[in-house]
CHARMM internal coordinates of N, CA and C (Angstrom, degrees):
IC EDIT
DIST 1 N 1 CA 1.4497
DIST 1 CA 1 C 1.5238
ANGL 1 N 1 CA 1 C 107.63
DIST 1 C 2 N 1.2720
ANGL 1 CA 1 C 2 N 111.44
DIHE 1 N 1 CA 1 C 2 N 132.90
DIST 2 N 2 CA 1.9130
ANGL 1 C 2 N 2 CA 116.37
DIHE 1 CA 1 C 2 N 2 CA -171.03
DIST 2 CA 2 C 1.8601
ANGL 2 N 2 CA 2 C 94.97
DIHE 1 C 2 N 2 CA 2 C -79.99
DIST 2 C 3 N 1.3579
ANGL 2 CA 2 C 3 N 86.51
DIHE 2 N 2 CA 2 C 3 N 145.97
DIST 3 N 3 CA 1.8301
ANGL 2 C 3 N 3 CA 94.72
DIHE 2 CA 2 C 3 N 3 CA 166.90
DIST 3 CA 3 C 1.7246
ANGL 3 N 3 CA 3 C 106.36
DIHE 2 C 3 N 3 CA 3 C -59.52
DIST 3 C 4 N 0.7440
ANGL 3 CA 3 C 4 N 123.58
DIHE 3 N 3 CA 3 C 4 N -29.97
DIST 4 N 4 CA 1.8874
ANGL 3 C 4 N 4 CA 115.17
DIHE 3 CA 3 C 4 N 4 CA -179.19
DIST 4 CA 4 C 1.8217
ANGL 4 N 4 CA 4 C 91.96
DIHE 3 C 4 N 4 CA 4 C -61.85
DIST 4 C 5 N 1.2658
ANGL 4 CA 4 C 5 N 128.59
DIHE 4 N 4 CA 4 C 5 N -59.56
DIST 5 N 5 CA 1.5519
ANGL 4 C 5 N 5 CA 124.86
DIHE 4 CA 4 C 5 N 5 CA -167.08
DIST 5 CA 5 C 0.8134
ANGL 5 N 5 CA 5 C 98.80
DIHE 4 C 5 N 5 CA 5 C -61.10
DIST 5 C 6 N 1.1683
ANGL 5 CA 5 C 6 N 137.72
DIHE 5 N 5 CA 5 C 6 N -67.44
DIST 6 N 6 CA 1.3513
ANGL 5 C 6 N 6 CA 145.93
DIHE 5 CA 5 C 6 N 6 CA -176.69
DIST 6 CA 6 C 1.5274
ANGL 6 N 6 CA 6 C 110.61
DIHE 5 C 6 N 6 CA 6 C -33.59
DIST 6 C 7 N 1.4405
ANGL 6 CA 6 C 7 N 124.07
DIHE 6 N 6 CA 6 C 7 N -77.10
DIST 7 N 7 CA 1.5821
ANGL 6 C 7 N 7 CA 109.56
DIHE 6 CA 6 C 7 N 7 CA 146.38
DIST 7 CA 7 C 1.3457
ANGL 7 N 7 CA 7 C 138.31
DIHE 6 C 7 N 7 CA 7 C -21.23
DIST 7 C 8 N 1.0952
ANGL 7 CA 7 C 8 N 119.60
DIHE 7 N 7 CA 7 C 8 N -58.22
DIST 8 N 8 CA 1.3574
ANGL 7 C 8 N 8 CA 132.61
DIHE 7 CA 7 C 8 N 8 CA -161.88
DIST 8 CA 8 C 2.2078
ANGL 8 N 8 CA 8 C 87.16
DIHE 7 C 8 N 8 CA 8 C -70.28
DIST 8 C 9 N 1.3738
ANGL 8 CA 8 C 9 N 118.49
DIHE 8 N 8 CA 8 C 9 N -62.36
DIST 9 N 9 CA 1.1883
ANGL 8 C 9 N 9 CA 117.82
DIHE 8 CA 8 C 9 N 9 CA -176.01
DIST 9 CA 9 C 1.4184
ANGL 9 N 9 CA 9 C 110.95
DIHE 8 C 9 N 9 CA 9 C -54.35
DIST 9 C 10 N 1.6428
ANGL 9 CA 9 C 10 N 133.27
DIHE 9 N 9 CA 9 C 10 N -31.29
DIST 10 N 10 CA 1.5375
ANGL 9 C 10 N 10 CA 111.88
DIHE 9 CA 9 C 10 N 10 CA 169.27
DIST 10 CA 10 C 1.4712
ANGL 10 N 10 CA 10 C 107.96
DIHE 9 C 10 N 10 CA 10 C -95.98
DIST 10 C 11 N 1.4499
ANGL 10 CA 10 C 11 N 128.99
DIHE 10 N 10 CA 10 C 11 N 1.61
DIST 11 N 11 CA 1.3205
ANGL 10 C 11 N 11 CA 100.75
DIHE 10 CA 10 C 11 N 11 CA 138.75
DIST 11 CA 11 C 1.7358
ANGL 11 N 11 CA 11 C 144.64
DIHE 10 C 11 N 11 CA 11 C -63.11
DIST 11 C 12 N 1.0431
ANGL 11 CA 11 C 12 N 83.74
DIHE 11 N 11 CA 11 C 12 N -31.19
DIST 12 N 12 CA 1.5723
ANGL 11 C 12 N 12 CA 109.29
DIHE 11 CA 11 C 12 N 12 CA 158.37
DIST 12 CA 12 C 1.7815
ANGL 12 N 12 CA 12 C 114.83
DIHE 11 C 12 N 12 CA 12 C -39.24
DIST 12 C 13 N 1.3227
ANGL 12 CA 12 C 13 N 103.69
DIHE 12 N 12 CA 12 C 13 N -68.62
DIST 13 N 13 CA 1.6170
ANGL 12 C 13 N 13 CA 129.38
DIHE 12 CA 12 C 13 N 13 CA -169.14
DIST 13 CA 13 C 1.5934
ANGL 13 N 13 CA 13 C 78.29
DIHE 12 C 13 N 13 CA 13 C -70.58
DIST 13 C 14 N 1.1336
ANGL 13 CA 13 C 14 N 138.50
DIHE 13 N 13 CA 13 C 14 N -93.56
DIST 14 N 14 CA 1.3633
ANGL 13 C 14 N 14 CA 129.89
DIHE 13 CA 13 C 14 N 14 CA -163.40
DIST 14 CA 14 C 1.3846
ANGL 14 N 14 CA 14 C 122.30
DIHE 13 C 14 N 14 CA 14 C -27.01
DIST 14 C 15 N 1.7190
ANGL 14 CA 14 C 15 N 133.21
DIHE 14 N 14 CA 14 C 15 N -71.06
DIST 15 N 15 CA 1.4290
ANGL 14 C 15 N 15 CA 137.03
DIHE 14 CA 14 C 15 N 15 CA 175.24
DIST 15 CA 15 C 1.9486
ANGL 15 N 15 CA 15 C 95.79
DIHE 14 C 15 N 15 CA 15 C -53.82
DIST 15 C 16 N 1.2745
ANGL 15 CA 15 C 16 N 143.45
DIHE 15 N 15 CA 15 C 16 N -21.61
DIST 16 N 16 CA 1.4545
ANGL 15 C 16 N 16 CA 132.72
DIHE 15 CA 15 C 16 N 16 CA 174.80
DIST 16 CA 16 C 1.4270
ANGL 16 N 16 CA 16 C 99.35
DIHE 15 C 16 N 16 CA 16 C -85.87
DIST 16 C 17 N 1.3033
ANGL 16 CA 16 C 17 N 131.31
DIHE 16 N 16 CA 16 C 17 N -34.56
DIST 17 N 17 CA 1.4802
ANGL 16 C 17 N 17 CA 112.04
DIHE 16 CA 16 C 17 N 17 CA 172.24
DIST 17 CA 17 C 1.5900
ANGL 17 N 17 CA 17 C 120.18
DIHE 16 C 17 N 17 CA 17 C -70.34
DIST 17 C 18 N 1.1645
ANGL 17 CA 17 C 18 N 96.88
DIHE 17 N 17 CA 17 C 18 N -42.25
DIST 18 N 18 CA 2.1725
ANGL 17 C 18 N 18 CA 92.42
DIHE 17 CA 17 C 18 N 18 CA 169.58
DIST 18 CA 18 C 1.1327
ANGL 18 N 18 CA 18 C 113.99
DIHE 17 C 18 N 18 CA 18 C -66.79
DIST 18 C 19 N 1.6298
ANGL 18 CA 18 C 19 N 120.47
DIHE 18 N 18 CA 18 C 19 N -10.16
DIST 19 N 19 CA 1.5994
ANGL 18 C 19 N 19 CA 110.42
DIHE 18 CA 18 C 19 N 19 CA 166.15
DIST 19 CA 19 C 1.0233
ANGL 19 N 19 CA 19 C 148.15
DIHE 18 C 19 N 19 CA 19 C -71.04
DIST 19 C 20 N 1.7857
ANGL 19 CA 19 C 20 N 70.48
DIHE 19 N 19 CA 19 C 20 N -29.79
DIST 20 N 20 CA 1.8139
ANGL 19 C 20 N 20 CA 95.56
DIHE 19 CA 19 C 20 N 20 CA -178.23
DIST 20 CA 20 C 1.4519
ANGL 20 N 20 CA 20 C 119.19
DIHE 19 C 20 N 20 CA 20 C -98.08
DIST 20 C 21 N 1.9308
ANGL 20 CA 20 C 21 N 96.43
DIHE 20 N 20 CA 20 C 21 N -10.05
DIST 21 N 21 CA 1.7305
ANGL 20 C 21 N 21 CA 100.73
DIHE 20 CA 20 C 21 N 21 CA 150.90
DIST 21 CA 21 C 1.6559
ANGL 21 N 21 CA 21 C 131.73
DIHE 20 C 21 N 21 CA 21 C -54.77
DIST 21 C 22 N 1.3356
ANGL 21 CA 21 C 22 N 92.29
DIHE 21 N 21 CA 21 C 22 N -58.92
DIST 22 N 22 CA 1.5018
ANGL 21 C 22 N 22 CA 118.38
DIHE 21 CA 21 C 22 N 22 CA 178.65
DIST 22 CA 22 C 1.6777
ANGL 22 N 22 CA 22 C 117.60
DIHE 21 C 22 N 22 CA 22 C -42.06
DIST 22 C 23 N 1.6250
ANGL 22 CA 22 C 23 N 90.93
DIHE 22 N 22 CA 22 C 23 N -50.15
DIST 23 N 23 CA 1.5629
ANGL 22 C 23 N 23 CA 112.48
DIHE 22 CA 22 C 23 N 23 CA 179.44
DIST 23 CA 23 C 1.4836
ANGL 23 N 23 CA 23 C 102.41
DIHE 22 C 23 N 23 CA 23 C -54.82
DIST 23 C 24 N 1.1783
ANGL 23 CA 23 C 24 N 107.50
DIHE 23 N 23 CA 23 C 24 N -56.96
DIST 24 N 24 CA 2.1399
ANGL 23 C 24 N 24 CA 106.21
DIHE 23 CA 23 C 24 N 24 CA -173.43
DIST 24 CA 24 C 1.2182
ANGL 24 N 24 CA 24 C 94.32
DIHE 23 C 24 N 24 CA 24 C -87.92
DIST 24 C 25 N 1.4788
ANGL 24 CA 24 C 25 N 155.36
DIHE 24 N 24 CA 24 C 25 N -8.71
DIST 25 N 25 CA 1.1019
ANGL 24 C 25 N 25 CA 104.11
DIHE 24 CA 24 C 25 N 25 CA 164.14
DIST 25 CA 25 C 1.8050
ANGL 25 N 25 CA 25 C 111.73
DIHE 24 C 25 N 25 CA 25 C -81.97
DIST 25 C 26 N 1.2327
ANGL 25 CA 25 C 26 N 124.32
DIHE 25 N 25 CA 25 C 26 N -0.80
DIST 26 N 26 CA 1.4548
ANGL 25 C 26 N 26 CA 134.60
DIHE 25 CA 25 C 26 N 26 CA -165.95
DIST 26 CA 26 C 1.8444
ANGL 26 N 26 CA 26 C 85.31
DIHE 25 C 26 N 26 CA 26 C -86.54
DIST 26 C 27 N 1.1783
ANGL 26 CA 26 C 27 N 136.88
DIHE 26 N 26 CA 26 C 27 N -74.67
DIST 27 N 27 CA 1.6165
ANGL 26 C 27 N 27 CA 139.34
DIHE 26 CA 26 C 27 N 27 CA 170.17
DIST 27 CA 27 C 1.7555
ANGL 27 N 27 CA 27 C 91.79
DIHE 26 C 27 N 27 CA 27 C -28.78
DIST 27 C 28 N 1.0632
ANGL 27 CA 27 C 28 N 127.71
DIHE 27 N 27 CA 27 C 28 N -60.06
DIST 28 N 28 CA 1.6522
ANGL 27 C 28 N 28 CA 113.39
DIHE 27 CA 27 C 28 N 28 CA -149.12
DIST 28 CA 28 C 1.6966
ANGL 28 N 28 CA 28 C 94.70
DIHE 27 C 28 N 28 CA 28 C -71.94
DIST 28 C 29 N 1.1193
ANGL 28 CA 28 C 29 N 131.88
DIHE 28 N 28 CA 28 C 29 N -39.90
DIST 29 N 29 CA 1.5233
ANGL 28 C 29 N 29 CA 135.34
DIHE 28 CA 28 C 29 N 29 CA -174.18
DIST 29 CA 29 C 1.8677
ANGL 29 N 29 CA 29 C 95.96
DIHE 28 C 29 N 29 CA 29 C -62.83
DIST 29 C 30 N 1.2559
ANGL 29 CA 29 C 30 N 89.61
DIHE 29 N 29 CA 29 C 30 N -61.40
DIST 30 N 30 CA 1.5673
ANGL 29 C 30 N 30 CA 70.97
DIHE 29 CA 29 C 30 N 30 CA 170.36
DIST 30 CA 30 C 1.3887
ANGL 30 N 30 CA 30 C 166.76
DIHE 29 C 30 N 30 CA 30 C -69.56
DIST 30 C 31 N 1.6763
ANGL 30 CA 30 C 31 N 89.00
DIHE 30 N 30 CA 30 C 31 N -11.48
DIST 31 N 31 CA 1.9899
ANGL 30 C 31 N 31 CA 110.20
DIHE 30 CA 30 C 31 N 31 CA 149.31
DIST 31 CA 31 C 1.2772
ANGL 31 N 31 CA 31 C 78.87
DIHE 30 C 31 N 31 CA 31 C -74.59
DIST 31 C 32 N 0.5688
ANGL 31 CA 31 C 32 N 167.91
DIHE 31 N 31 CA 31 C 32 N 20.83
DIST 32 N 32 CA 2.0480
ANGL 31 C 32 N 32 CA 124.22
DIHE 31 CA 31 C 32 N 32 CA 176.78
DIST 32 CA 32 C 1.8686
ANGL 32 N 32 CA 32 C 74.08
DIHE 31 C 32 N 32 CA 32 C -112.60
DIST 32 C 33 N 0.8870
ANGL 32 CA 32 C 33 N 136.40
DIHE 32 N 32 CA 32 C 33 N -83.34
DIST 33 N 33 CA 1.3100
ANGL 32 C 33 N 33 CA 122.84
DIHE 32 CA 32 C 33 N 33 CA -173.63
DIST 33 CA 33 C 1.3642
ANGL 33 N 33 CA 33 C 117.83
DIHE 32 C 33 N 33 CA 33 C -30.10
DIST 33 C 34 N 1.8711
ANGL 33 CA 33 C 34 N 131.11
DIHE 33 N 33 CA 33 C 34 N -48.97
DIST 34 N 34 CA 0.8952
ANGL 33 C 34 N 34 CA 83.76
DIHE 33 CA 33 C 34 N 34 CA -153.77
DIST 34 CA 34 C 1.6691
ANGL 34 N 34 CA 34 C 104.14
DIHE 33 C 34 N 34 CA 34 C -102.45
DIST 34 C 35 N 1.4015
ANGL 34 CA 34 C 35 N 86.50
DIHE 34 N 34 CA 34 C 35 N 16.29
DIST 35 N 35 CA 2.2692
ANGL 34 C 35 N 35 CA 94.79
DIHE 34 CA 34 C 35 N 35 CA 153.24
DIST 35 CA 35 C 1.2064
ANGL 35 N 35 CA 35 C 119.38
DIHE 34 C 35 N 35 CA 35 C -51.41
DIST 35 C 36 N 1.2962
ANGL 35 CA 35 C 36 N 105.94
DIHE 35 N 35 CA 35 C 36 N -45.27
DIST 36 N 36 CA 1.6776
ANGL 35 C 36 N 36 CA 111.42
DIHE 35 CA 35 C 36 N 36 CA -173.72
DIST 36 CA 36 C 1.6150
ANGL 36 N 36 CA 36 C 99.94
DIHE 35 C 36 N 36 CA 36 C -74.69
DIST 36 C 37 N 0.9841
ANGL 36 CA 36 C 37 N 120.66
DIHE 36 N 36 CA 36 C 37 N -73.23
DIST 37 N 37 CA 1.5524
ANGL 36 C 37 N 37 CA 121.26
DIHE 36 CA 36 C 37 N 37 CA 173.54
DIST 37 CA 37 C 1.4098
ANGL 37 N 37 CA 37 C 105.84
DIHE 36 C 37 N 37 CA 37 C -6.50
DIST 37 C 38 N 1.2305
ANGL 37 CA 37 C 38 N 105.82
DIHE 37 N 37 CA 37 C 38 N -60.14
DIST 38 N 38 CA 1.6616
ANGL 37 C 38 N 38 CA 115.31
DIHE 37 CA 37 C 38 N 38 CA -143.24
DIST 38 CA 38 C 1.5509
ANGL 38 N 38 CA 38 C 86.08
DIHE 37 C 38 N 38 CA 38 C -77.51
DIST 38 C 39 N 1.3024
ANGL 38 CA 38 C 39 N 124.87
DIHE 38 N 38 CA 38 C 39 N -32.48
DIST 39 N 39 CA 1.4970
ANGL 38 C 39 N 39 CA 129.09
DIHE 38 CA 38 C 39 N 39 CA -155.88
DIST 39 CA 39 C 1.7684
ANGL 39 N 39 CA 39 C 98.31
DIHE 38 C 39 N 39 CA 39 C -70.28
DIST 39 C 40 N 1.2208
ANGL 39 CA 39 C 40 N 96.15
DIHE 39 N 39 CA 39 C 40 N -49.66
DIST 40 N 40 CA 1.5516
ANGL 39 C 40 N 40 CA 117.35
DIHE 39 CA 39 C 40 N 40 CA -166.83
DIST 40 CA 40 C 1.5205
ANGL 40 N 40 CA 40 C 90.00
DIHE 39 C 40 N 40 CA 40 C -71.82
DIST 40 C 41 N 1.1151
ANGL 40 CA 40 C 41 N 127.67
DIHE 40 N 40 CA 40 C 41 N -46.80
DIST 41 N 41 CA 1.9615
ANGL 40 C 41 N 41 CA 98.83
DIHE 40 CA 40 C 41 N 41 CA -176.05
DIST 41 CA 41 C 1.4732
ANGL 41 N 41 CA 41 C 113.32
DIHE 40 C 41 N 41 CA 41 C -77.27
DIST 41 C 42 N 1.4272
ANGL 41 CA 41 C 42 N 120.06
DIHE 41 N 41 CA 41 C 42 N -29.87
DIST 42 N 42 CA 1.3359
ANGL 41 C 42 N 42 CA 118.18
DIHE 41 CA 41 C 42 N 42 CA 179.09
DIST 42 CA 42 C 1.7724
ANGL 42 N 42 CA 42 C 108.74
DIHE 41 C 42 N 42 CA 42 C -61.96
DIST 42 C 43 N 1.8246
ANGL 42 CA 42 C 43 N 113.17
DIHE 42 N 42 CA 42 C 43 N -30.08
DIST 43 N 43 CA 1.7763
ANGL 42 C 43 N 43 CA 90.31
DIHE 42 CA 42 C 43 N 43 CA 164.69
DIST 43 CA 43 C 1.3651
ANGL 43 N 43 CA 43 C 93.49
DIHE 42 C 43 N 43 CA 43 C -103.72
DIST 43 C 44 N 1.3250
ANGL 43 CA 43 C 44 N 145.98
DIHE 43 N 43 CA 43 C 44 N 61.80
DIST 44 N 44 CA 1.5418
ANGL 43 C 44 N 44 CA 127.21
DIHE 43 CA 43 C 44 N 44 CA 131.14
DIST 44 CA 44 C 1.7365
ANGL 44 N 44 CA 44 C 91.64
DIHE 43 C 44 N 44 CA 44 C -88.42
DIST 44 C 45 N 1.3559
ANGL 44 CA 44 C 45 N 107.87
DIHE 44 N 44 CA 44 C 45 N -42.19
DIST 45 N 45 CA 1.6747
ANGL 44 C 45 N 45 CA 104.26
DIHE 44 CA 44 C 45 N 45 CA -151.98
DIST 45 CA 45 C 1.7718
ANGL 45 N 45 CA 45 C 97.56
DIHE 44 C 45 N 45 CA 45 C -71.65
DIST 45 C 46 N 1.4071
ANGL 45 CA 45 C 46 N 120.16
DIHE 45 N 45 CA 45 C 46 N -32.26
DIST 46 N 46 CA 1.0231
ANGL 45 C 46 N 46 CA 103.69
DIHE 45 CA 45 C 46 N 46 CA 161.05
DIST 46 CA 46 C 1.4696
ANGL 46 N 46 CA 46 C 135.97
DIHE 45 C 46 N 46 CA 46 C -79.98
DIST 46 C 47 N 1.3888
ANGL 46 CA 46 C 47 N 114.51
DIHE 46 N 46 CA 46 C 47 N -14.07
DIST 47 N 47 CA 1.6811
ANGL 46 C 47 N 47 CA 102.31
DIHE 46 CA 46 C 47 N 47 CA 146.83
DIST 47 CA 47 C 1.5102
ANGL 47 N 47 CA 47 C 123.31
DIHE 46 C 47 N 47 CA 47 C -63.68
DIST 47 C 48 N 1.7492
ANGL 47 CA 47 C 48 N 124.58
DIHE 47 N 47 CA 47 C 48 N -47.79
DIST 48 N 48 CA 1.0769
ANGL 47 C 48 N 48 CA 99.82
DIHE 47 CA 47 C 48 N 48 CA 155.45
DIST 48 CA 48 C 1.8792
ANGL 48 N 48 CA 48 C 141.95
DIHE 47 C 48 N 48 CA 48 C -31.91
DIST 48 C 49 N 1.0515
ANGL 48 CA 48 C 49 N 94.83
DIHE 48 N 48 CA 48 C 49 N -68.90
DIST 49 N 49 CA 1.7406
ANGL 48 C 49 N 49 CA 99.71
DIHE 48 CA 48 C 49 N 49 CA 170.67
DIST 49 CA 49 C 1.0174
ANGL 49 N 49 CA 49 C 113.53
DIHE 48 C 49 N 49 CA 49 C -30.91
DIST 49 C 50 N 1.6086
ANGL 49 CA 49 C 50 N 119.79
DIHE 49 N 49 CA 49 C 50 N -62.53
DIST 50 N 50 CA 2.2331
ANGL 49 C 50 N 50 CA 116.38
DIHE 49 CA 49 C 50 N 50 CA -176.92
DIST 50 CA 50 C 1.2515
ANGL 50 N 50 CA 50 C 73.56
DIHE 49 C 50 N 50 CA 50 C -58.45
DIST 50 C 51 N 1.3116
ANGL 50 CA 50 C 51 N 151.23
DIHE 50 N 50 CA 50 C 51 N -102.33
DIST 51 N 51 CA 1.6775
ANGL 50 C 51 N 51 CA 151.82
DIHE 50 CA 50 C 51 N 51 CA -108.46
DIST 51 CA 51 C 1.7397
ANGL 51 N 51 CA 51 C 100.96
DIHE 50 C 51 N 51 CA 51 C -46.56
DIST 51 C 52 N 1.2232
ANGL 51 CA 51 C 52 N 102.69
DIHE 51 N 51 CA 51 C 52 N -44.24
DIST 52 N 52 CA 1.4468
ANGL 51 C 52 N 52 CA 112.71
DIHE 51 CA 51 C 52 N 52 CA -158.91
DIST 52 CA 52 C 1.8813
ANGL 52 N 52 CA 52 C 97.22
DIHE 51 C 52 N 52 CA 52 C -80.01
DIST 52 C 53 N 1.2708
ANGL 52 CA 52 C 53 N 106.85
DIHE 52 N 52 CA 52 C 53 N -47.17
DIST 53 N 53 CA 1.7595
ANGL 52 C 53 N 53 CA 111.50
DIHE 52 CA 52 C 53 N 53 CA -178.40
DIST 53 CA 53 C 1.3560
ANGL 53 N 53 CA 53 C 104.70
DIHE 52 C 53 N 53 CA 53 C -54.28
DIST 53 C 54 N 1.3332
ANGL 53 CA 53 C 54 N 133.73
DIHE 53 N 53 CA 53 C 54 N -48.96
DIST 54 N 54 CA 1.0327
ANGL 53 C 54 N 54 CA 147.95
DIHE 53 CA 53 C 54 N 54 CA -170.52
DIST 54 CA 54 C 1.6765
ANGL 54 N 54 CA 54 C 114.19
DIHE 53 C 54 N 54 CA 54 C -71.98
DIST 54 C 55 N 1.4006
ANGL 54 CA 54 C 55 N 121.61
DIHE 54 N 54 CA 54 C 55 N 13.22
DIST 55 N 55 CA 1.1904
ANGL 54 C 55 N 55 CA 146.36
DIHE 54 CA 54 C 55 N 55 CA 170.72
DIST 55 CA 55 C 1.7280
ANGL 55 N 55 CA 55 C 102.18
DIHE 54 C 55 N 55 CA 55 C 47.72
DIST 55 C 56 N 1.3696
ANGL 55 CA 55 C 56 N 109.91
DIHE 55 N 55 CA 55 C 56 N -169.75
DIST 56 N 56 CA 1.7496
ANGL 55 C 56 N 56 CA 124.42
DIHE 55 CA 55 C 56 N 56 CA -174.76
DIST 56 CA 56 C 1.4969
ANGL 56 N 56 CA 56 C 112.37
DIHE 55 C 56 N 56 CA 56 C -76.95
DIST 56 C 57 N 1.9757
ANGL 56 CA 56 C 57 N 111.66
DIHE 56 N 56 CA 56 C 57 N 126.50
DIST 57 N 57 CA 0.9896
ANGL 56 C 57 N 57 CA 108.06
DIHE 56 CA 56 C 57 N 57 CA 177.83
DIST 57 CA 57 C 1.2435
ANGL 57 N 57 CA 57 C 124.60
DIHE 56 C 57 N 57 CA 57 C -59.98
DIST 57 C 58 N 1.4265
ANGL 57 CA 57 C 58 N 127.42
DIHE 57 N 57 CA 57 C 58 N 128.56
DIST 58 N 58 CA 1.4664
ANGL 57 C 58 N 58 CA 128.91
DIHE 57 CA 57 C 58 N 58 CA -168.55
DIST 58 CA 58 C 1.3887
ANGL 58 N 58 CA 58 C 89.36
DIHE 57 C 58 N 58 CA 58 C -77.54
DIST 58 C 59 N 0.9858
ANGL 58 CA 58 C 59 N 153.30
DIHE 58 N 58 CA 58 C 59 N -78.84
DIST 59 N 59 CA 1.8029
ANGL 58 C 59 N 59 CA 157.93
DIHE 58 CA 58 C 59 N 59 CA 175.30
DIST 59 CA 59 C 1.1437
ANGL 59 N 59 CA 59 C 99.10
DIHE 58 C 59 N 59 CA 59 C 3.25
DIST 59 C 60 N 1.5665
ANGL 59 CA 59 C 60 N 133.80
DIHE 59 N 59 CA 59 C 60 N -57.76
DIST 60 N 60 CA 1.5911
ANGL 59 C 60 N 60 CA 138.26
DIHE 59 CA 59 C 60 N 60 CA -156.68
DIST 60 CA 60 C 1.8482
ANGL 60 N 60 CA 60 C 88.69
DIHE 59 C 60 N 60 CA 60 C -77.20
DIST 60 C 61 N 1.1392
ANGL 60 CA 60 C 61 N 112.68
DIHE 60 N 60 CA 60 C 61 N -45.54
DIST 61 N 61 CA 1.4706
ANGL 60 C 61 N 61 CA 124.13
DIHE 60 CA 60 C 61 N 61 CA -156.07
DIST 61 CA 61 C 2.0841
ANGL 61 N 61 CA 61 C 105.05
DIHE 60 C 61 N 61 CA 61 C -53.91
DIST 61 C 62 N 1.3098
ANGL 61 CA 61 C 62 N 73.59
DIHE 61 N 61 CA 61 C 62 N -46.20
DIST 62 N 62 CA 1.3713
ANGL 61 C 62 N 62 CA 85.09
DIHE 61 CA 61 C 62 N 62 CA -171.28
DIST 62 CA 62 C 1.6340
ANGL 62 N 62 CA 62 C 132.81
DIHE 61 C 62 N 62 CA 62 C -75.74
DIST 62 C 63 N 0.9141
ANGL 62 CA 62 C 63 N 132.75
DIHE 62 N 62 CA 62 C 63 N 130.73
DIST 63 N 63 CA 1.6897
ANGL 62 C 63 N 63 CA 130.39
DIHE 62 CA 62 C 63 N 63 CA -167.81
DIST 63 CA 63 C 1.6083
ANGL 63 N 63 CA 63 C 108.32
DIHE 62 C 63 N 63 CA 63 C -79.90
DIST 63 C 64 N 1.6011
ANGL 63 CA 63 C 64 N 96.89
DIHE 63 N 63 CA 63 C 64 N 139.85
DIST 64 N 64 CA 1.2256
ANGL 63 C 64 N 64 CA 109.34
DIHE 63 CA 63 C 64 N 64 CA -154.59
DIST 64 CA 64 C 1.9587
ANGL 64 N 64 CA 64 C 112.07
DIHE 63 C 64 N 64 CA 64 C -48.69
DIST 64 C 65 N 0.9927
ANGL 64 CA 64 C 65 N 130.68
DIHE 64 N 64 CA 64 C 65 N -175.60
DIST 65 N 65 CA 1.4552
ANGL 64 C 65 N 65 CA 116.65
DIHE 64 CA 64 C 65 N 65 CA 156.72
DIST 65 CA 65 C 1.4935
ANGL 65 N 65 CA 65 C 140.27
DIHE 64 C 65 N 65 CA 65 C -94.03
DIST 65 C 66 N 1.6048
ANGL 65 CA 65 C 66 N 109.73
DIHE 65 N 65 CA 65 C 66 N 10.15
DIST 66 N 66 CA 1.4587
ANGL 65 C 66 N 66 CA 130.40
DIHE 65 CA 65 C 66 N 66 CA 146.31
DIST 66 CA 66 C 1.4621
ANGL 66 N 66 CA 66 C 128.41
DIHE 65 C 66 N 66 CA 66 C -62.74
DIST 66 C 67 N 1.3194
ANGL 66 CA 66 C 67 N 117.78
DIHE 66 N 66 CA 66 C 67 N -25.19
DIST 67 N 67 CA 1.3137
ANGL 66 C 67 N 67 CA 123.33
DIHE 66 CA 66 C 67 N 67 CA -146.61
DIST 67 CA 67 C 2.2822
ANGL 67 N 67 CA 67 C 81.79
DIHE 66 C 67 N 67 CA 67 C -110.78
END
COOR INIT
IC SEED 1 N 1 CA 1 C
IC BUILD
């Protein structure tokens, strides 16, 4: 194998290892998002749930005291 291939092939290996840096660090940012995501709907849905246990606001129900 000539020193030019030989070069030319760990340039190769080099630009595929920063790719495959780049690549996971681009995957790792994105669990971390979609942890948070997931975090943040599991307490909307559990504010929903009390909202809903806690039955219908009578306040909304009721007509103002002008009327």
């Amino acid at each position: 194998m000539s020193t030019e291939r030989l070069t030319q092939l760990e340039e190769k290996l080099a630009y595929q290892e920063h790719s495959i840096a780049e690549l996971n660090d681009v995957i790792y940012r994105q669990q971390q998002e979609l942890d948070a995501l997931k975090e943040h709907q599991q307490e909307l849905a559990e504010r929903i749930r009390s909202l809903q246990e806690s039955g219908p606001d009578t306040q909304q129900d009721e007509a103002p005291p002008h009327y």
